[in-house]
Backbone of each chain as ProteinMPNN parsed JSONL, in Angstrom:
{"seq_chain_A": "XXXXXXXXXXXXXXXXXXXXXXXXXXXXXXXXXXXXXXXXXXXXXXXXXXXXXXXXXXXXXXXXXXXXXXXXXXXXXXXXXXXXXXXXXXXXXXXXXXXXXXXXXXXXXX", "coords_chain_A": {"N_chain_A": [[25.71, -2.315, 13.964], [26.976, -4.54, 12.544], [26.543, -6.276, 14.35], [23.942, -6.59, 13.839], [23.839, -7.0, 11.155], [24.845, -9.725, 10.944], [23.48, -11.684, 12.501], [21.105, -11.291, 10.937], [21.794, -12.753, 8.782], [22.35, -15.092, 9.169], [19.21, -15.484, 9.663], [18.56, -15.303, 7.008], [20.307, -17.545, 5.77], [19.058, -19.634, 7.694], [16.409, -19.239, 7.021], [15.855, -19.319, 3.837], [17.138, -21.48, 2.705], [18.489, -22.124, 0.453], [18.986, -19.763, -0.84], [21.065, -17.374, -3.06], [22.623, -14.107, -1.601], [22.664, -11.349, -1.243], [24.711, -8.315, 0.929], [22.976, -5.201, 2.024], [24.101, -2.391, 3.092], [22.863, 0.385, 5.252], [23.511, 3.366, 6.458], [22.337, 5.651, 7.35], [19.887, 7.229, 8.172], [16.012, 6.391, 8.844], [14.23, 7.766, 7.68], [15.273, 8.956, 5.837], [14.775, 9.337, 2.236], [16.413, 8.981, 0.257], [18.596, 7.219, 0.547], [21.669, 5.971, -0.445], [21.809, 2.535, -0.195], [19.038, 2.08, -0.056], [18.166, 3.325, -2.19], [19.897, 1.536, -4.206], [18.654, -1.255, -4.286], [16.566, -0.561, -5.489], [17.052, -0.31, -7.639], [18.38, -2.827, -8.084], [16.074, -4.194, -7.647], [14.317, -3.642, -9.906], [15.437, -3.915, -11.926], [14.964, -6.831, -11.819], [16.704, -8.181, -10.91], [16.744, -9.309, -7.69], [14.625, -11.662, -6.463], [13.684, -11.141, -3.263], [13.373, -9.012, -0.67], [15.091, -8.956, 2.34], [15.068, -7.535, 5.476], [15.565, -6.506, 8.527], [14.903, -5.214, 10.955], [11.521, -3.227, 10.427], [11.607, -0.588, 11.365], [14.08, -0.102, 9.234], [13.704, -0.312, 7.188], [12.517, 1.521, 6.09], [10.807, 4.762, 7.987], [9.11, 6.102, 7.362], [6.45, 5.211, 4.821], [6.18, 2.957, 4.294], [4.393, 1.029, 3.413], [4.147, 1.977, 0.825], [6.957, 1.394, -0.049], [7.011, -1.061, -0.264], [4.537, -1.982, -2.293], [6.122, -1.036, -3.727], [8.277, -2.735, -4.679], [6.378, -5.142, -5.123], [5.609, -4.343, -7.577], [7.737, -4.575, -8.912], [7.376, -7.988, -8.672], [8.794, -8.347, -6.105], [9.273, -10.071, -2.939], [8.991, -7.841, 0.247], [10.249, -9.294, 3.22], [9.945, -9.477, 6.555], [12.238, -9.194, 9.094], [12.945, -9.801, 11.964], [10.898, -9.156, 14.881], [11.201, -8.098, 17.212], [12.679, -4.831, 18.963], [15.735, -3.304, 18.202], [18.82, -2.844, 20.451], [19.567, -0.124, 20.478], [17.225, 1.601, 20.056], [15.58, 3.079, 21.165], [16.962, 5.218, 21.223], [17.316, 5.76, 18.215], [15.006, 6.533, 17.609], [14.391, 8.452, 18.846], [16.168, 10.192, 18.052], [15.047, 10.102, 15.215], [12.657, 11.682, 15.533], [13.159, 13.762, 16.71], [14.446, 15.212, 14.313], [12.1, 15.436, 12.606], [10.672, 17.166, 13.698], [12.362, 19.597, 13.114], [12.601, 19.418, 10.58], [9.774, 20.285, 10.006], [9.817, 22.479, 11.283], [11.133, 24.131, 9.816], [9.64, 24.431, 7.571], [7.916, 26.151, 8.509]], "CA_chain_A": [[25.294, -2.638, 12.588], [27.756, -5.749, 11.838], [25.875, -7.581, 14.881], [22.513, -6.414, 12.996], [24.038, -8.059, 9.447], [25.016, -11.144, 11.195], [21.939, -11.987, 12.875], [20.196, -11.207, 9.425], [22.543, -13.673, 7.696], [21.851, -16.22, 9.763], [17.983, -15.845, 9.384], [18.984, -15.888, 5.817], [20.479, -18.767, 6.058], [17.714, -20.77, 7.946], [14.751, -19.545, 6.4], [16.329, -19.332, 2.714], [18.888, -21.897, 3.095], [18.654, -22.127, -1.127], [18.973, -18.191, -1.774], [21.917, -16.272, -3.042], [22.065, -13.021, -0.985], [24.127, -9.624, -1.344], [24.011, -7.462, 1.932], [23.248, -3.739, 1.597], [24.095, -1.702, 4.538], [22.506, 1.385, 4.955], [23.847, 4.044, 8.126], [21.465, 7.153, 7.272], [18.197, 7.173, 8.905], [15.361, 5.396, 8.083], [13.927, 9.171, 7.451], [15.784, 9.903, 4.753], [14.478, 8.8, 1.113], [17.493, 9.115, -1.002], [19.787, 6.465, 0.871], [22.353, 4.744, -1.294], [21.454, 1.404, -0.003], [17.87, 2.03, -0.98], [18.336, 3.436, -4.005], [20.468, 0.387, -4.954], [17.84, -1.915, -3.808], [15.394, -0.216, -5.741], [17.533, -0.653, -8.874], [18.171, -4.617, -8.556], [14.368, -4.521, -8.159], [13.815, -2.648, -11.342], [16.464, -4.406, -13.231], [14.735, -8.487, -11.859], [17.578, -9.107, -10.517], [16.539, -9.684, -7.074], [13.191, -12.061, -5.681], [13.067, -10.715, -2.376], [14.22, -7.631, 0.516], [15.045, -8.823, 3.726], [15.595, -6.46, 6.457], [15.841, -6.8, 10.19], [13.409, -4.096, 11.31], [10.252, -2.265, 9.734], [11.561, 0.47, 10.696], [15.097, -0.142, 9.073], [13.653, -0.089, 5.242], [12.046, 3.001, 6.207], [10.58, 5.083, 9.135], [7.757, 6.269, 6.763], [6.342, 5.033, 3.558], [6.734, 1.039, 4.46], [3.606, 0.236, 2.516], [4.327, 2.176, -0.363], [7.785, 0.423, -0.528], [6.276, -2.484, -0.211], [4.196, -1.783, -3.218], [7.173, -0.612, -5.346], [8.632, -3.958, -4.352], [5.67, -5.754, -5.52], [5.483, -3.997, -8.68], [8.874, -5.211, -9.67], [7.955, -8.642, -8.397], [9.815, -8.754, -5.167], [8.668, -9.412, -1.497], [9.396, -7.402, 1.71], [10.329, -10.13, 4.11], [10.753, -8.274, 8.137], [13.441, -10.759, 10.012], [12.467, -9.646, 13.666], [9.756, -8.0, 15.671], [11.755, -7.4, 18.398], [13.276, -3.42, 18.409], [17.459, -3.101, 18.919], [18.919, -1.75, 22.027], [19.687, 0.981, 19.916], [16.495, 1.352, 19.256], [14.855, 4.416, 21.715], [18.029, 6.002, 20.673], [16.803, 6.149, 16.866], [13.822, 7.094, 17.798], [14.461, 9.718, 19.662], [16.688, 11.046, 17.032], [14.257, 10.642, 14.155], [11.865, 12.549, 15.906], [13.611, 15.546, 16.458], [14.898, 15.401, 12.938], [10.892, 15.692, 11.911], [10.451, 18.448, 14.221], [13.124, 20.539, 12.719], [11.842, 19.75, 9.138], [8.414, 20.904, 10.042], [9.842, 23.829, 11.391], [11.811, 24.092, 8.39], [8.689, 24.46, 6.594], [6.914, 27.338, 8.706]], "C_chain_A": [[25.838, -4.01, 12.177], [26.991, -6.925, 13.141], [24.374, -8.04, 14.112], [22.313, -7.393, 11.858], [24.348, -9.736, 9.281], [24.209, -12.138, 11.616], [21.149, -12.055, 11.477], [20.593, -12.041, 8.426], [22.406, -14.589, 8.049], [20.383, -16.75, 9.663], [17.415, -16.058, 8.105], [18.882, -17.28, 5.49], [19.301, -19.834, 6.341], [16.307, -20.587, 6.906], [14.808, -19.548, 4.611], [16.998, -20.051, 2.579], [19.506, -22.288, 1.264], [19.059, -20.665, -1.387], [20.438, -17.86, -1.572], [21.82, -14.849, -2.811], [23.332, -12.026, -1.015], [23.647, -9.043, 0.033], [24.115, -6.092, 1.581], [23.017, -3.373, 2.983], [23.66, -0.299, 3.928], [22.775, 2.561, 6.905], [22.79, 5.073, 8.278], [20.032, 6.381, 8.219], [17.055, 6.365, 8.215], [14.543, 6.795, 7.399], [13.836, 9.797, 6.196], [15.39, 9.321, 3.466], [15.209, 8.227, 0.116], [18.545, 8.11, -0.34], [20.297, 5.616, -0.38], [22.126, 3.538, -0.799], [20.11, 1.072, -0.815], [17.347, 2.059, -1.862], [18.666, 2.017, -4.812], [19.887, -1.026, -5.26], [16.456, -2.08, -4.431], [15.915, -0.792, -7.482], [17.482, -2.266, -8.871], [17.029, -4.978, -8.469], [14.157, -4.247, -9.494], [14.282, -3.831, -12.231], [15.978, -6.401, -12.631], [15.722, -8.84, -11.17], [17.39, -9.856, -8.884], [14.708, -10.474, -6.705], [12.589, -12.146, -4.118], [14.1, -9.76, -1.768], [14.498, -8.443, 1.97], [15.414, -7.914, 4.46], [15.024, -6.828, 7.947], [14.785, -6.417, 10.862], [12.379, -3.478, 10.236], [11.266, -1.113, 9.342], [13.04, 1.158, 9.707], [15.049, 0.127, 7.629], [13.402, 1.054, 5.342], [10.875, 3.452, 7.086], [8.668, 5.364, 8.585], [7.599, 5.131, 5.096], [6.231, 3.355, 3.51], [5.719, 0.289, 3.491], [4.016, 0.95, 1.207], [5.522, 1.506, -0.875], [7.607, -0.73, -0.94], [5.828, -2.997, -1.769], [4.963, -1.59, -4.561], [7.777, -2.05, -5.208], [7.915, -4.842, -5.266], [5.333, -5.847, -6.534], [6.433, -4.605, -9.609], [8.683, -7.1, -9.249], [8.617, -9.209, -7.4], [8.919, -8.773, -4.016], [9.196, -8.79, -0.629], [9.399, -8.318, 2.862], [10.726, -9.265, 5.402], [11.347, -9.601, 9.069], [12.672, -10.96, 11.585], [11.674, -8.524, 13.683], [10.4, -7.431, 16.516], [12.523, -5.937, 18.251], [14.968, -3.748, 18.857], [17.217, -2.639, 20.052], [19.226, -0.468, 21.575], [18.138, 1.538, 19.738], [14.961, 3.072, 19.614], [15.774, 5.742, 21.088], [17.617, 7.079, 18.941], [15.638, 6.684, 16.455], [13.198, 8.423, 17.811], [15.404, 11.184, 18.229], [15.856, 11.336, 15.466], [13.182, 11.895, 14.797], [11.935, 13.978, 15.901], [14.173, 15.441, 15.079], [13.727, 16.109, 12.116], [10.607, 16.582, 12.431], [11.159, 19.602, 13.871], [12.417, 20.739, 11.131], [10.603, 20.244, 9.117], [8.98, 22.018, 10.558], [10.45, 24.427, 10.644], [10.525, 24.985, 7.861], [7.301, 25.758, 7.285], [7.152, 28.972, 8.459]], "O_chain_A": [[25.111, -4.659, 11.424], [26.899, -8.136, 12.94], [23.865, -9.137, 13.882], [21.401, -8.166, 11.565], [24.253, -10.563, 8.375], [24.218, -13.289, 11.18], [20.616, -13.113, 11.143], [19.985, -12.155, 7.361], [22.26, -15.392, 7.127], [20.117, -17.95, 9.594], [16.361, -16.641, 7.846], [17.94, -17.978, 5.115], [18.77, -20.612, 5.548], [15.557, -21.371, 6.325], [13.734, -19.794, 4.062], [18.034, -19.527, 2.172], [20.651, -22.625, 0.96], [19.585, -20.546, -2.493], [21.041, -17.94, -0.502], [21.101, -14.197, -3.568], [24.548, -12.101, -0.836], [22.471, -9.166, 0.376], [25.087, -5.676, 0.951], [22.175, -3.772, 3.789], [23.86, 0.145, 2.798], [22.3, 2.391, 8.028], [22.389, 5.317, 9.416], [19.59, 5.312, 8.639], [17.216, 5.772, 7.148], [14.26, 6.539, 6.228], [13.07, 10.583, 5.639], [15.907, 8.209, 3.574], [14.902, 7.326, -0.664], [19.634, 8.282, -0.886], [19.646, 4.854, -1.094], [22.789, 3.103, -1.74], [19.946, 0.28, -1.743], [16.468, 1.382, -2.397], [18.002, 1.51, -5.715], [20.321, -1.805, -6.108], [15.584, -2.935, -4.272], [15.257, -1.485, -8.259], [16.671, -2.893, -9.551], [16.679, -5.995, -9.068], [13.609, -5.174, -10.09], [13.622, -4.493, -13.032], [16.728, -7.26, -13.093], [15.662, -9.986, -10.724], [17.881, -10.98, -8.789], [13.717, -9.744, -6.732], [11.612, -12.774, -3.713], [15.274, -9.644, -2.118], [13.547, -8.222, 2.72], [16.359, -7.296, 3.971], [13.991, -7.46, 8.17], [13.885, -7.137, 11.294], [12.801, -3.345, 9.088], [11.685, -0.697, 8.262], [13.198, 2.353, 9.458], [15.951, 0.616, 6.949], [14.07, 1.824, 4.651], [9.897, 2.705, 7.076], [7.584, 5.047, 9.074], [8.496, 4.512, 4.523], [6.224, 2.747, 2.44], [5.994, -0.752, 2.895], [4.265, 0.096, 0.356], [5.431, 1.0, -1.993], [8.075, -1.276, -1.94], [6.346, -3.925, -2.389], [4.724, -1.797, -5.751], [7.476, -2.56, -6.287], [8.562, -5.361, -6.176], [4.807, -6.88, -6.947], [6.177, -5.043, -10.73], [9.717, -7.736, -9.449], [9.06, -10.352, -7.511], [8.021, -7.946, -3.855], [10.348, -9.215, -0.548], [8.441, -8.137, 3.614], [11.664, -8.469, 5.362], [10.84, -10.632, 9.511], [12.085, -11.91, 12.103], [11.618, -7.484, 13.028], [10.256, -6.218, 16.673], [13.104, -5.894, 17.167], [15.238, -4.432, 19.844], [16.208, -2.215, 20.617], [19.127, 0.408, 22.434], [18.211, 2.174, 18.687], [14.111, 3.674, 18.959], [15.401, 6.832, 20.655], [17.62, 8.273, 18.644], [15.297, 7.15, 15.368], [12.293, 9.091, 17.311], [15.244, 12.34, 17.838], [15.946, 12.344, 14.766], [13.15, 13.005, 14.266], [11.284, 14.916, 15.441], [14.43, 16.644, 15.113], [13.919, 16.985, 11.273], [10.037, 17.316, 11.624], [10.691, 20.675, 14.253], [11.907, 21.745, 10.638], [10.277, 20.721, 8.03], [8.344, 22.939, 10.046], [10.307, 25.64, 10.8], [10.594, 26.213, 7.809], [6.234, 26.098, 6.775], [6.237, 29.768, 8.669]]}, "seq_chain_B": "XXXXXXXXXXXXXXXXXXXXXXXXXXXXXXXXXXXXXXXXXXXXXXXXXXXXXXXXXXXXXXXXXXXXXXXXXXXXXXXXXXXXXXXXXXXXXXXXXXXXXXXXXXXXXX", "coords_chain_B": {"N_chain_B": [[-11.237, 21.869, 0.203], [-12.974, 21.499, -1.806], [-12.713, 23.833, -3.163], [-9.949, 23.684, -3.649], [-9.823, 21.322, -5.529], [-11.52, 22.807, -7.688], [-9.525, 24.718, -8.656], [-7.434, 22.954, -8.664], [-9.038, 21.153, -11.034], [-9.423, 23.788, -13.527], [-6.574, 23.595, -13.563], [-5.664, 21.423, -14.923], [-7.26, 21.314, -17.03], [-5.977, 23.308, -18.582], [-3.157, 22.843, -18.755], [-3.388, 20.229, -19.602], [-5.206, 19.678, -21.964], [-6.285, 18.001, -24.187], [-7.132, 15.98, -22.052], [-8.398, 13.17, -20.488], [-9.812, 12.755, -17.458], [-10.694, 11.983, -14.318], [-11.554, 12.632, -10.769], [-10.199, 12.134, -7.719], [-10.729, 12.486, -4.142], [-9.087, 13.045, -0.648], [-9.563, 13.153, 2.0], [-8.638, 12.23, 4.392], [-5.53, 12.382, 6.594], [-2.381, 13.273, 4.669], [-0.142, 12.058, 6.322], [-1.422, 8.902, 6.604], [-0.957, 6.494, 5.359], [-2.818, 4.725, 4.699], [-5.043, 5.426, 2.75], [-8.397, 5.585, 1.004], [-8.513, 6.814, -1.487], [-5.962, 7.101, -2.157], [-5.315, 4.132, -2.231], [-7.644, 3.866, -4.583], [-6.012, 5.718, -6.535], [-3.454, 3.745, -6.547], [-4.31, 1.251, -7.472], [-5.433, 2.072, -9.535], [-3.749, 2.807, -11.326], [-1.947, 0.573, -11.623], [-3.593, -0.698, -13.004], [-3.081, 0.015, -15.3], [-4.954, 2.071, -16.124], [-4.405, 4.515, -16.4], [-2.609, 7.785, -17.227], [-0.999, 9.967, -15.876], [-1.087, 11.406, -12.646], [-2.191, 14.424, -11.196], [-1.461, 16.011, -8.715], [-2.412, 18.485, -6.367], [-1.048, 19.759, -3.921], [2.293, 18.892, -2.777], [2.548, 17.337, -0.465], [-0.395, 16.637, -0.106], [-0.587, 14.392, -1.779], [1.322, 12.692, -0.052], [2.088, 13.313, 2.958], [4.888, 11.964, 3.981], [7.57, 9.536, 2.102], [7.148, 10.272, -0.389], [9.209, 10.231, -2.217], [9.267, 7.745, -2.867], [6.338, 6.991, -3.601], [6.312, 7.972, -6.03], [8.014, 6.69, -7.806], [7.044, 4.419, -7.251], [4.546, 5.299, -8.919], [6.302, 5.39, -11.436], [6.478, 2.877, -12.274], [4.76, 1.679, -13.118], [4.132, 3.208, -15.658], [2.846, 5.806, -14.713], [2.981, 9.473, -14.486], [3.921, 11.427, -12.013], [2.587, 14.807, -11.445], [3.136, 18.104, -9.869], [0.637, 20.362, -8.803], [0.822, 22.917, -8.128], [2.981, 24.872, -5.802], [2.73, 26.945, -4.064], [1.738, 27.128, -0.803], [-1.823, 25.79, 0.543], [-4.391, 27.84, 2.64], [-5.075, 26.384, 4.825], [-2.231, 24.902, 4.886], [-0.67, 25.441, 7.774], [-2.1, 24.54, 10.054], [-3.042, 21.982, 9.133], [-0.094, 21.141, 9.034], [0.754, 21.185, 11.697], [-1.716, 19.409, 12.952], [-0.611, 16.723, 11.419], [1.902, 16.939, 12.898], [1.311, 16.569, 15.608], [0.335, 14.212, 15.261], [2.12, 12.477, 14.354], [4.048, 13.113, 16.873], [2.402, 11.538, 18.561], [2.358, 8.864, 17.61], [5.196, 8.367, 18.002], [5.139, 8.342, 20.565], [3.75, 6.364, 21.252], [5.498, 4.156, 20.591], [6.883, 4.014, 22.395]], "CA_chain_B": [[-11.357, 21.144, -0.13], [-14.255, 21.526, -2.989], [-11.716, 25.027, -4.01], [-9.03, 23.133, -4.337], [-10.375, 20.376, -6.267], [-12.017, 23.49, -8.62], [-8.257, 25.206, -8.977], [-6.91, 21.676, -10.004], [-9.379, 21.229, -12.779], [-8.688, 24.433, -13.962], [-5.011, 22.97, -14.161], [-5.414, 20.278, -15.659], [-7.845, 21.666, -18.122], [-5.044, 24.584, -19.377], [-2.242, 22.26, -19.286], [-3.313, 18.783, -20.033], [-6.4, 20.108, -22.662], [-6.383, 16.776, -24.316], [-7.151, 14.409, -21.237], [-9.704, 13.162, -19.708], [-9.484, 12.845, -16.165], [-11.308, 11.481, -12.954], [-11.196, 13.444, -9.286], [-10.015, 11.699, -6.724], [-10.675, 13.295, -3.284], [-8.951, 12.24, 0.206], [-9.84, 13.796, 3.402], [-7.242, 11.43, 5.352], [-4.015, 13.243, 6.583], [-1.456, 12.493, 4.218], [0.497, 11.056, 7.407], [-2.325, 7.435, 6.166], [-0.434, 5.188, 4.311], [-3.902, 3.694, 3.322], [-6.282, 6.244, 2.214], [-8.915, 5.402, 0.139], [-8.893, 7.615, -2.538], [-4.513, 6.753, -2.523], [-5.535, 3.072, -2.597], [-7.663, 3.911, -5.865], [-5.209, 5.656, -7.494], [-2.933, 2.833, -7.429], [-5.086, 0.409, -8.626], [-5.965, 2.691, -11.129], [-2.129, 2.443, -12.035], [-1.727, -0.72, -11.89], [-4.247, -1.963, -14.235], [-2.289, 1.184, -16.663], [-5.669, 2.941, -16.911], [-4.569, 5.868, -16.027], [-1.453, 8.088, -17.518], [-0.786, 10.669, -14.767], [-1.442, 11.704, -11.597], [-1.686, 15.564, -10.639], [-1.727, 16.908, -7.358], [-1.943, 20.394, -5.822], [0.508, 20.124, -3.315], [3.045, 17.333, -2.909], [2.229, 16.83, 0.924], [-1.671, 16.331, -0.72], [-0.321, 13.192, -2.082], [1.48, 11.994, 1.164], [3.379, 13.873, 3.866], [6.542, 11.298, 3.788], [7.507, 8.893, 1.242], [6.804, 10.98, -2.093], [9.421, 9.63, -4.153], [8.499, 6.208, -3.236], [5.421, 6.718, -4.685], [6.262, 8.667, -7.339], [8.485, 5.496, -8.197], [6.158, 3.407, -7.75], [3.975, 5.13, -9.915], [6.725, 5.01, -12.093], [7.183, 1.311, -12.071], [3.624, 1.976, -14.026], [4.533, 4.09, -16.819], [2.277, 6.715, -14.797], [3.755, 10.289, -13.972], [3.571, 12.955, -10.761], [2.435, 15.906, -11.946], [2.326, 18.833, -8.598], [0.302, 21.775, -10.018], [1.054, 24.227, -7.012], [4.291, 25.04, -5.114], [2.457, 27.433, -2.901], [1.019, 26.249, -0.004], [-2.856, 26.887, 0.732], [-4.011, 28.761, 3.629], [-5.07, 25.75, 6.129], [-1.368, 24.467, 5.722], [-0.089, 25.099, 9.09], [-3.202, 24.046, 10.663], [-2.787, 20.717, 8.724], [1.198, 20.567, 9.695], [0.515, 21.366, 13.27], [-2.004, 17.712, 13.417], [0.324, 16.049, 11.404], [3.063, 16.967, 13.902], [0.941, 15.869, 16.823], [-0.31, 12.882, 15.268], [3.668, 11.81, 14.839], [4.693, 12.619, 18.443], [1.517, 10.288, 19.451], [2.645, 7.84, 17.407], [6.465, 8.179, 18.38], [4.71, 7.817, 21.889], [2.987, 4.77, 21.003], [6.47, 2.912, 20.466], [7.849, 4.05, 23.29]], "C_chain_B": [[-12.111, 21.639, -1.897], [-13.237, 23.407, -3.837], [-10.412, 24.449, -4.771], [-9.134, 22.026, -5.17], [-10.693, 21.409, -7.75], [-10.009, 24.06, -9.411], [-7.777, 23.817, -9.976], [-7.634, 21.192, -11.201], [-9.255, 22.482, -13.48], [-7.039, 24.435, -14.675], [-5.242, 22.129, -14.804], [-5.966, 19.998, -17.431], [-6.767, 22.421, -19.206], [-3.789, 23.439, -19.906], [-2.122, 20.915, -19.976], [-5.096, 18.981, -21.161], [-7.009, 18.994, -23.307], [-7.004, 15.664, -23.22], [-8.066, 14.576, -20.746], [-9.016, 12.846, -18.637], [-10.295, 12.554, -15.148], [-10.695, 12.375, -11.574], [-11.496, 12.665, -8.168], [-9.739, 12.281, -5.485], [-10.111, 12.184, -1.972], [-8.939, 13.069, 1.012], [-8.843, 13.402, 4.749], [-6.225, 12.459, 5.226], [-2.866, 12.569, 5.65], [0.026, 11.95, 5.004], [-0.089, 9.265, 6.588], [-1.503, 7.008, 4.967], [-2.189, 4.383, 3.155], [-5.082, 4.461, 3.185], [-7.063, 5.751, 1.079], [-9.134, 5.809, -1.392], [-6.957, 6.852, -2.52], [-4.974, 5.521, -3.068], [-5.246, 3.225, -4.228], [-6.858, 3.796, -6.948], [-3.831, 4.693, -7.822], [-3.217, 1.814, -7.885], [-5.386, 1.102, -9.711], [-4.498, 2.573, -12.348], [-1.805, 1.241, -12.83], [-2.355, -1.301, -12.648], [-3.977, -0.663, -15.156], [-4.054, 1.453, -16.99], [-5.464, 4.492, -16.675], [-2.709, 6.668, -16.382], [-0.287, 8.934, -16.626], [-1.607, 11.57, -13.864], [-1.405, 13.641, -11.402], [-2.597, 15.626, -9.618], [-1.951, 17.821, -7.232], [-1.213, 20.265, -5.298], [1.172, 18.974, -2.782], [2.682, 16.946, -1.543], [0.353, 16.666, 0.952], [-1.127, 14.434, -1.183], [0.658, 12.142, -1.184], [2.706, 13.188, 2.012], [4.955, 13.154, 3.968], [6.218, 10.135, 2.772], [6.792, 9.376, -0.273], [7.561, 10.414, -2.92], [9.56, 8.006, -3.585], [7.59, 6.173, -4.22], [5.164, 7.222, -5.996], [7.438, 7.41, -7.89], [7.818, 4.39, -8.408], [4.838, 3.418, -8.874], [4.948, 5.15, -11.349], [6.909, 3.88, -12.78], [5.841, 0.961, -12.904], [3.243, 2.629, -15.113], [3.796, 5.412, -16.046], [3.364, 7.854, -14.366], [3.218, 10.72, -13.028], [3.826, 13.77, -11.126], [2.232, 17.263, -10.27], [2.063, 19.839, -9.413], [0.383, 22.82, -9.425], [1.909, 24.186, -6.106], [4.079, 25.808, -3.965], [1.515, 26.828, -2.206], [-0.475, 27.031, 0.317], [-2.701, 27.055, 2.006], [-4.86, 27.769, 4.713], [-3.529, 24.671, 6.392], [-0.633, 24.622, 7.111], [-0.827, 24.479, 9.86], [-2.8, 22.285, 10.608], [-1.041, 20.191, 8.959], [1.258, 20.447, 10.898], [-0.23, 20.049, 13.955], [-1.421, 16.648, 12.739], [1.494, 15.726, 12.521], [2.443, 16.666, 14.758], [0.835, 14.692, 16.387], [1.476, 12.116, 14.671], [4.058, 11.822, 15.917], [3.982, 11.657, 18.725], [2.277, 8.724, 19.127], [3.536, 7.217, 17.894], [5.918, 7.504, 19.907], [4.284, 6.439, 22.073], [3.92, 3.351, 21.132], [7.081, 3.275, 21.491], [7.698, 3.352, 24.519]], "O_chain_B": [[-11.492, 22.045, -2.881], [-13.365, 23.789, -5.0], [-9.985, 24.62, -5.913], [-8.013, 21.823, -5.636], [-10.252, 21.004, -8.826], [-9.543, 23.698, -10.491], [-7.733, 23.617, -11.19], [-7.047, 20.86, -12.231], [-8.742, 22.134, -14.544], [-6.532, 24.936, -15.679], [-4.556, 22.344, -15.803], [-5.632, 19.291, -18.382], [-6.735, 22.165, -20.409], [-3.519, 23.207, -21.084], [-1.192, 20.511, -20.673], [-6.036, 18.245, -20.858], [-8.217, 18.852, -23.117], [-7.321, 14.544, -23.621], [-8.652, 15.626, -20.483], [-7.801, 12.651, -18.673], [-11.011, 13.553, -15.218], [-9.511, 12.692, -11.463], [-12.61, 12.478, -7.681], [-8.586, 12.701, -5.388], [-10.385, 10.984, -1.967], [-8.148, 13.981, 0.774], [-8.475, 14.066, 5.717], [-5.998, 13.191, 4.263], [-2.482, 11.424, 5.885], [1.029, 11.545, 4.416], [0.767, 8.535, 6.088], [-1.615, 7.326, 3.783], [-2.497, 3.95, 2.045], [-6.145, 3.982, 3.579], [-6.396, 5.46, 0.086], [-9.79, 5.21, -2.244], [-6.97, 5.776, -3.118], [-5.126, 5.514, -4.29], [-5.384, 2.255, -4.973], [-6.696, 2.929, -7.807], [-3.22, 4.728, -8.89], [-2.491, 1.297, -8.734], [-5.579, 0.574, -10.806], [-4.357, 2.368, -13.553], [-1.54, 0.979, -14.003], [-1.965, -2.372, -13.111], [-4.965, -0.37, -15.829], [-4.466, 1.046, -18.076], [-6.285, 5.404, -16.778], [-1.72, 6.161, -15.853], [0.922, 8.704, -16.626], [-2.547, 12.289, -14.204], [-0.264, 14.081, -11.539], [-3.81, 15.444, -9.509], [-1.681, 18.46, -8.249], [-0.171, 20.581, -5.872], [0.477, 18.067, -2.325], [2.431, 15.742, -1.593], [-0.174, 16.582, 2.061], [-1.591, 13.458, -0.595], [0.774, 10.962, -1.516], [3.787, 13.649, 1.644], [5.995, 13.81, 4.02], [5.074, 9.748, 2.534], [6.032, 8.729, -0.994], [7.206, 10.048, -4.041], [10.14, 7.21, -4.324], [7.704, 5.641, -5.325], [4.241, 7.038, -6.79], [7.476, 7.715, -9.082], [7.875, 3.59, -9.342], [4.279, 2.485, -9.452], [4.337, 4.921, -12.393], [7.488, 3.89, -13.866], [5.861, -0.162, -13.408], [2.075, 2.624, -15.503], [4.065, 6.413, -16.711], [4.465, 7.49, -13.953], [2.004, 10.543, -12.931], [5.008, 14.033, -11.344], [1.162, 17.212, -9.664], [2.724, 20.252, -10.365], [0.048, 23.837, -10.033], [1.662, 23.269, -5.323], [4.793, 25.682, -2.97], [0.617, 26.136, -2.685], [-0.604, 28.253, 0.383], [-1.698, 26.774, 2.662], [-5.4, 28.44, 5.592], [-3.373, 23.935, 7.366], [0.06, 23.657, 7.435], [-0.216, 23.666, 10.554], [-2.434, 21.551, 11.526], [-0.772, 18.993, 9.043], [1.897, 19.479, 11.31], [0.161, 19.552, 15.011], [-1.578, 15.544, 13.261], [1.88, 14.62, 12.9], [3.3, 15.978, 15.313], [1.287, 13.858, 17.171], [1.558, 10.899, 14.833], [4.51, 10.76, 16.348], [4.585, 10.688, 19.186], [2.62, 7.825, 19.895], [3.437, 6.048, 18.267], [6.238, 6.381, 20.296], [4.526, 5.64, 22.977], [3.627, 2.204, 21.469], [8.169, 2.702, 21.554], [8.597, 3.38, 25.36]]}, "name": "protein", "num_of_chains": 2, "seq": "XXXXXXXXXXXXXXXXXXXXXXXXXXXXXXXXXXXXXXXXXXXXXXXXXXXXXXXXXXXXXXXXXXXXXXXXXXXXXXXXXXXXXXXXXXXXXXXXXXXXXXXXXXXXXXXXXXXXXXXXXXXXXXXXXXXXXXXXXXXXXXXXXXXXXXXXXXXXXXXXXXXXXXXXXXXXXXXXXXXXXXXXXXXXXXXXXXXXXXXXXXXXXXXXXXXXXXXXXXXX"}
């Protein structure tokens, strides 16, 4: 994660080299809806205070829903900037673990 | 489809007796980020003609990312209204090609 934020501060840097930037780390899944990062993210949208999101990966804002974020983003004003295409080496790993996460919640639900 | 469409005006008639209302139908799995009939309703948001939204069942209005968009229709003065907690009787059917059409996908990135 701290190589993730450093890399992302750097592309900061270059491609913003005017913007003041806060980092929000987020450890939970991209899965999960309710992350404190996201939440918080959603608030300095709300509240103007921020004019754009960066994030590293797609699927790092969130696993589902990416256009509708997007949209809530847009609503307040803000863009969704994605840093890199490329996936982590972590990256089958998270995969693998969302997956079965969605397979339990659907079986949750039978 | 065309039952549940009849049930929800029925709802909407008892509880919202006052409103007028438009029926927006989507045949897309609510897996689709970009369904046509979703589209609509947030343009319909967005230019505030419209006060709230009811559903029948919250995975009718998207399988993941619900309170995104129930934020984002927030971010519109509109509300999410769900008018049924029980599920009808082709949900498993409809969780069962959801859940395939996520492993494919998962497959897709792998």
């Amino acid at each position: 994660l701290e190589r993730q934020v450093a890399s992302l501060e750097e592309y900061v840097r270059k491609h913003f080299p005017q913007a003041e930037y806060i980092v929000i780390k987020d450890v939970a899944s991209g899965l999960k809806e309710n992350r404190k990062g996201l939440r918080k993210l959603i608030d300095l949208a709300r509240r103007r205070q921020i004019d754009a999101v960066v994030v590293a990966y797609r699927d790092r804002l969130t696993r589902f829903g990416f256009t509708y974020l997007e949209e809530l983003f847009k609503a307040y004003g803000v863009r969704v900037v994605v840093a890199f295409q490329e996936e982590p080496k972590d990256y089958m790993q998270e995969l693998v673990e969302d997956l079965i996460e969605i397979v339990i919640s659907f079986a949750d639900k039978i």
